[in-house]
N, C-alpha and C positions, 0 to 999 in steps of 0.2 A: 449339573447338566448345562452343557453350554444353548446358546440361542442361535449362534450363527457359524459359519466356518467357513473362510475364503479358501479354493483349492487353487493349486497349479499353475501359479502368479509367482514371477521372481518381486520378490519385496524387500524393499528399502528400509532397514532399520539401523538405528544408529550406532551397531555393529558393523554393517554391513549387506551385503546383498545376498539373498541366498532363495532357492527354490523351498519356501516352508507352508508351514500351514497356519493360519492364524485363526484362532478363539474370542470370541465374542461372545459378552455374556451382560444383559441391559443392556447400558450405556461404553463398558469398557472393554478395552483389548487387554484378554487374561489368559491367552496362551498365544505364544512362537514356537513351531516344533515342527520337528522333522516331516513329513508325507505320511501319513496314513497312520498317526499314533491317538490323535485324537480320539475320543469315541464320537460319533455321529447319530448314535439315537435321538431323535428330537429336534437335532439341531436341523434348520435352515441351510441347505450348501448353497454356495456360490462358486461354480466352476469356471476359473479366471487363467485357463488352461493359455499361455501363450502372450497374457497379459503382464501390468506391471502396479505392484502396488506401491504409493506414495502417502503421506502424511497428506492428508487436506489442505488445500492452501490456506495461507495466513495474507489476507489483504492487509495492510499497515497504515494504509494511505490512501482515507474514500473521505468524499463531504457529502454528506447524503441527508442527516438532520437537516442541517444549514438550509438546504434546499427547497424545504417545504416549511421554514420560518417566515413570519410578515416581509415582506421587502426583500424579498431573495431578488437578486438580479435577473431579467427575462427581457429580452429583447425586442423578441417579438409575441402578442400580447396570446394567450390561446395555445402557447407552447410550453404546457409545464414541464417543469423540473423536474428531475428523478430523485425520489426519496426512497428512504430503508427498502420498501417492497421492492423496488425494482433493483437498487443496488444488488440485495441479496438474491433475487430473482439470478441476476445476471452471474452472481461468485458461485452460487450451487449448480447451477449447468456445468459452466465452466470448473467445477472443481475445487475451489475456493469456498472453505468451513465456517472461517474465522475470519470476519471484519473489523478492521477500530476506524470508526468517524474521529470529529473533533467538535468540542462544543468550549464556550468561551467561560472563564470563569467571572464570576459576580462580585461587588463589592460587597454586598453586605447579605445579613442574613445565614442563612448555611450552606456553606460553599458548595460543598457533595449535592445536595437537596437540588442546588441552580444546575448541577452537573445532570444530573437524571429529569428536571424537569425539559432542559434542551433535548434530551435524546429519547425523550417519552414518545416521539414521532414511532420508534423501533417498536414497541411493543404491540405484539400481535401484525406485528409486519415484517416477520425475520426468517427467514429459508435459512440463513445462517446466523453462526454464535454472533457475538457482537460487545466491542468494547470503546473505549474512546479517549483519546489525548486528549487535554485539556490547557486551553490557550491563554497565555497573558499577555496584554494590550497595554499599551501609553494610558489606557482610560480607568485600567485597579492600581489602586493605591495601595502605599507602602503595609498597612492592616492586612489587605489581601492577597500581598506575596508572603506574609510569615504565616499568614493561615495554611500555607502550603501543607502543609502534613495531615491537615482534616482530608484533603481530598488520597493524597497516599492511604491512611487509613482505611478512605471509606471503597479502596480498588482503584484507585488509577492514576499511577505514579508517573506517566509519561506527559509532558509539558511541550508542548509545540509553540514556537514565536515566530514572527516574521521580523525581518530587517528592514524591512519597507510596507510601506503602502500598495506597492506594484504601479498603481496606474497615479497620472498628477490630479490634484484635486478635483480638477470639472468632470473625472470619469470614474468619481468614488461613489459606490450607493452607500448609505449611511442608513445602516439597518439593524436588527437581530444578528446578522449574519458575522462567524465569527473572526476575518481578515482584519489587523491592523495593526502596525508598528509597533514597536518595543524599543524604548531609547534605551544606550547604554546606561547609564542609572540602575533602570528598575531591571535591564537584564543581568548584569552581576548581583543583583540581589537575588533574583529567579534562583541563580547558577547555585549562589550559596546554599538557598534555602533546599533545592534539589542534592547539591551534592552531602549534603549536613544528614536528611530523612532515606537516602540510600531509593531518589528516582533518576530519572533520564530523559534527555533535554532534546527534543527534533528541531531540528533549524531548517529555517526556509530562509536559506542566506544569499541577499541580493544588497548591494551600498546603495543606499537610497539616494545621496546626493547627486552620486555619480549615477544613479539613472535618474533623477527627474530633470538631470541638468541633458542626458539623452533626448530625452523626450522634447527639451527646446530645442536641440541643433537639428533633430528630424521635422520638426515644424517648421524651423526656416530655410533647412534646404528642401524640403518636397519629398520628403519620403514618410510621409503620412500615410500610405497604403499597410496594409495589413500585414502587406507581404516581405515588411522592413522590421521587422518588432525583433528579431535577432540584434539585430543593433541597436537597440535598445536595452533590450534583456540580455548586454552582451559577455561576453566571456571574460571581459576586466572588472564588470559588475560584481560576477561570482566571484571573482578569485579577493578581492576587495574586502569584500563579505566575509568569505570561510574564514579569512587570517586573521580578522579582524576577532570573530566568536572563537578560534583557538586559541589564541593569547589569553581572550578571559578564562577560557575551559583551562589555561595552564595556570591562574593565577586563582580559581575557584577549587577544583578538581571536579568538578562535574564531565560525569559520560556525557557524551552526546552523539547524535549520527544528525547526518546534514540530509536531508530530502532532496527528491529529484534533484541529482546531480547530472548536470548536463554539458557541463567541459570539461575540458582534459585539465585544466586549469585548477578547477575544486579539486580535481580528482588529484592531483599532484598535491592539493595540501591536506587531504585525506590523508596519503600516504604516508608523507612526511611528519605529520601526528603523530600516526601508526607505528609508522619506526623508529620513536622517543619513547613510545612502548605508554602511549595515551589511550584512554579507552574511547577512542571516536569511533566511528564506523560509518559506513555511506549506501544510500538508496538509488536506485536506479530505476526510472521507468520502464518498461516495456515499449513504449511511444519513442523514447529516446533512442532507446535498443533499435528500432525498426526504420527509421524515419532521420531526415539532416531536413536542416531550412529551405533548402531547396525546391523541399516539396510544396512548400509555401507558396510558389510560385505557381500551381498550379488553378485551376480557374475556381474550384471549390477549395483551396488548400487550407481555409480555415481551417477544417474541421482535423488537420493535424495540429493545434497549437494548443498547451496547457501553458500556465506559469511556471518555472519563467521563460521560457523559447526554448525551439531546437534549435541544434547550433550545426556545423561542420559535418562536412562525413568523416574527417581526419578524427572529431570528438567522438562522434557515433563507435567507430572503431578501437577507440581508445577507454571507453566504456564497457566494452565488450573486455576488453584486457584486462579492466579492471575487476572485473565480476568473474572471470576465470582464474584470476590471481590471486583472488581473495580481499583485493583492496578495497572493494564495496562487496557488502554483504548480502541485500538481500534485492529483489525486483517489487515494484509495487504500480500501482496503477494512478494517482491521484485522482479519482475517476468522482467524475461530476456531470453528468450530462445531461443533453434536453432532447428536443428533436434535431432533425437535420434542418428542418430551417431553420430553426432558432440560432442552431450554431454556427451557418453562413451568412447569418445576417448583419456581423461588424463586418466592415468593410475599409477598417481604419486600425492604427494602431493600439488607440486607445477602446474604440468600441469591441475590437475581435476578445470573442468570447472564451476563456479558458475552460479547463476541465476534457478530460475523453471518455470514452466510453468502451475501454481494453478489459474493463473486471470480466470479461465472460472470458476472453481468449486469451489472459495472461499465462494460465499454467499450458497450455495448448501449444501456443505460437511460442512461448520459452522453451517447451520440450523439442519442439520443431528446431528450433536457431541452435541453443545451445547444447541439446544431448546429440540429434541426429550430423546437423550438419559441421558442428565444431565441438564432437567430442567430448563433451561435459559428463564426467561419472555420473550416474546415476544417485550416488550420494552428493554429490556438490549440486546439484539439480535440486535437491529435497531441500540441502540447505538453502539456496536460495530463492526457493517460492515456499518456505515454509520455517523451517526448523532455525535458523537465525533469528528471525522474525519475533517468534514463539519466544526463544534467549531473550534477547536483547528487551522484549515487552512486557516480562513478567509470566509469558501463559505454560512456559515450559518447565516442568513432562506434562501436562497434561494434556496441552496440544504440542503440534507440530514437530509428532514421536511416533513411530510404532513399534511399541515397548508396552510389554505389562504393566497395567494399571494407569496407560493415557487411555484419553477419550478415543474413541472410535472412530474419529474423524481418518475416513479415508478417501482417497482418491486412486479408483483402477483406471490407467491409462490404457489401449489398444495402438500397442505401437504397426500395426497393419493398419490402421485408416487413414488413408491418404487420399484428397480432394484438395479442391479451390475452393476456399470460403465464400459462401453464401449467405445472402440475408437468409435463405429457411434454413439455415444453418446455429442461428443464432435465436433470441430471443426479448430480447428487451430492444425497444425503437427502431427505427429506421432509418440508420446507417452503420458503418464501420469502416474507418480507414485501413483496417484487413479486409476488407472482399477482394475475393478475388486471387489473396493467397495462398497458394500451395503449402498443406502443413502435411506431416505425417507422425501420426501419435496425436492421440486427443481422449481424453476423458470419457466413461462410456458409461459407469456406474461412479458414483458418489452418497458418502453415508456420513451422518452427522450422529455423533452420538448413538451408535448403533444402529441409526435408523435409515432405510435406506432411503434417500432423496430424488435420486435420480436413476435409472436404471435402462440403459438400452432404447434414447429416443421416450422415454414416457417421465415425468414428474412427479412422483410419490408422495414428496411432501409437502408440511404446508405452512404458509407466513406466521402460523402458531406454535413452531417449531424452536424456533432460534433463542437462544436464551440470552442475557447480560453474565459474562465471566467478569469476576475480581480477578488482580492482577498482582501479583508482587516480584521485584526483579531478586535473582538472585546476587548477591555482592560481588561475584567473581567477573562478571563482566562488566564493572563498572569500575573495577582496579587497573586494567588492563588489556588490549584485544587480546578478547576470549576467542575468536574464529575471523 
């Protein structure tokens, strides 16, 4: 006897499109079938007559542990940080299942044990699933990069590094919190130990020299405003960076995808990877999608800046190509946020605050930019706020599918609702650098594991909800681009 049965929805499965019927039964999707074959005694309908059904989103790129560790950064004093409950607050409205944070690895002790003691913040705080990269710094020793495979074992074979520090020393917190360089050294040893146990390497790739050596020519010509941090975080910084972690990925074989990519520049040596038939792949913000530096300029323009900067509208554009091409695969949100004043309160290069706060309106404002007004199949949409994501991170079939015998992570879109974003539109803090835009299609019910979450304007479910998923990547996308 089934439990649930979506009707009259064209739905997205990794078939294809098609006007069907979908079976729910617990936690899984256990039938795809024609209109009106299912039996429906018992079951629950949902009549999704006009709507569109999608895989759940898969967030890739949240820090949300981090944010409620001793010493998180906070600006201004009385403006806390959004942690698990609000992140997932903010991914289940918006449509979004599946979260991964990022928590730092430890030197000693039991690596996995330090893994889940950082992310213990999530539990009984989760509206969605949740899983988590895990980081290595200049500060783990050579012991705890060969330990790498306890943490594979124990679920979570994705390794995230930075290439920099991001900001010069006097603007470092020195905390819990997991940011911090990776010299070459201990990153080819990363590379090996990853590509040896069969994980997959997220780069935050910036040349550190070439930007702290920015950071002094902005300080002596006067362009210490906030509203100069492109030049900075600029576009020869990334391209510096990419070439530099591809030569190791060709000298390792380690997969890798590079994070928030934001010039055309990365994006060109994504490509060029891609086309030696290297298993990289590239992430794109939503923020970057929507938004060039320029906006910087306006009198709160803070509150569009993550790490590392927006760049160009020639780059903005050129992102956009790349995510219809195929040459980046999936959209994520980096999403970190505080209040709005917290977040207008640098007023410098160094103090402006990173992180945004897109997890609600990612799958929303993507269906809007990408399906409506340029065209994105409906299947190239899935894959990119979900079903790549799910690939490339180990969750897939079981997420970011609808197919028998994944989880029930869904997402019904209503491509007739059209307005201008509003704060009562939204639900976590008080702001968003979308107010005000015009979207059409937006998420109206959402269901996690069969359960429904959201539904029609009301909130069903609850922060007790969300579970931790183990992860294991498949091999075939770590041979070669798989999508």
């Amino acid at each position: 006897m089934l439990d649930m049965i979506i009707k009259g929805a064209r739905i997205v499965t990794p078939s294809g499109v098609g006007e069907w019927d979908l079976g729910l039964q617990g936690e899984k999707i256990v039938a795809v079938t024609l209109p009106g074959i299912l039996p429906d005694e018992g079951a629950r309908i949902i009549d999704a007559t006009g709507k569109i059904v999608v895989p759940g989103g898969i967030e890739p790129h949240a820090h949300a542990a981090a944010n409620v560790q001793p010493g998180a950064r906070q600006l201004v004093q009385g403006t806390p940080n959004a942690g698990p409950i609000d992140h997932s607050l903010g991914a289940i409205w918006g449509g979004t299942t599946t979260v991964i944070d990022f928590a730092p690895v430890p030197n000693e002790g039991d690596l996995a044990q330090g893994i889940h003691d950082f992310i213990a913040p999530w539990l009984g705080n989760a509206y969605t699933d949740y899983s988590t990269h895990c980081i290595y710094r200049n500060s783990n020793t050579p012991d705890a990069i060969s330990r790498y495979k306890e943490l594979i074992d124990a679920g979570f074979p994705s390794v995230k590094i930075f290439t920099t520090d991001i900001r010069p020393p006097e603007g470092r917190v020195h905390s819990l919190t997991p940011i911090g360089r990776i010299d070459s050294g201990r990153l080819e040893d990363v590379m090996t130990q990853i590509a040896r146990h069969g994980g997959v390497l997220a780069v935050h790739g910036e040349d550190d020299e070439l930007l702290m050596y920015n950071y002094l020519l902005a300080q002596q010509r006067g362009h210490w405003d906030w509203y100069n941090v492109h030049m900075i975080h600029s576009k020869a910084v990334e391209d510096l960076a990419f070439r530099t972690v591809v030569r190791l990925a060709q000298r390792t074989g380690v997969g890798l995808y590079f994070v928030h990519v934001t010039a055309s520049d990365g994006l060109d040596v994504i490509s060029e990877a891609r086309s030696l038939g290297m298993p990289v792949y590239g992430e794109v913000l939503t923020l970057a999608l929507s938004f060039n530096c320029e906006n910087y300029k306006e009198e709160d323009g803070m509150k569009y800046h993550t790490y590392p900067s927006l760049k160009y509208e020639d780059d903005r554009q050129h992102l956009w190509q790349g995510l219809l091409k195929n040459d980046l695969s999936f959209t994520a949100t980096d999403s970190s946020f505080t209040t709005y004043l917290d977040k207008i309160a640098g007023r410098n290069v160094v103090d402006v605050r990173g992180g945004n706060i897109g997890i609600e309106i990612r799958m929303g404002v993507n269906y809007t930019e990408a399906v409506v007004k340029q065209g994105m199949s409906l299947e190239r949409y899935a894959d990119v706020t979900s079903t790549n994501a799910a690939k490339l991170l180990g969750l897939y079939p079981r997420k970011g599918a609808i197919m028998v015998g994944s989880d029930a992570d869904i997402a019904i879109i209503d491509p007739s609702a059209k307005k201008n974003l509003s704060m009562d539109d939204l639900h976590v803090r008080d702001y968003s650098p979308w107010e005000g835009w015009e979207v059409e299609g937006w998420p109206t019910t959402v269901l996690l594991r069969g359960k429904v979450m959201v539904d029609n304007g009301q909130l069903l479910g609850s922060p007790n909800d969300g579970q931790l998923i183990p992860r294991k990547i498949d091999p075939a996308v770590l041979q070669r681009p798989a999508f």
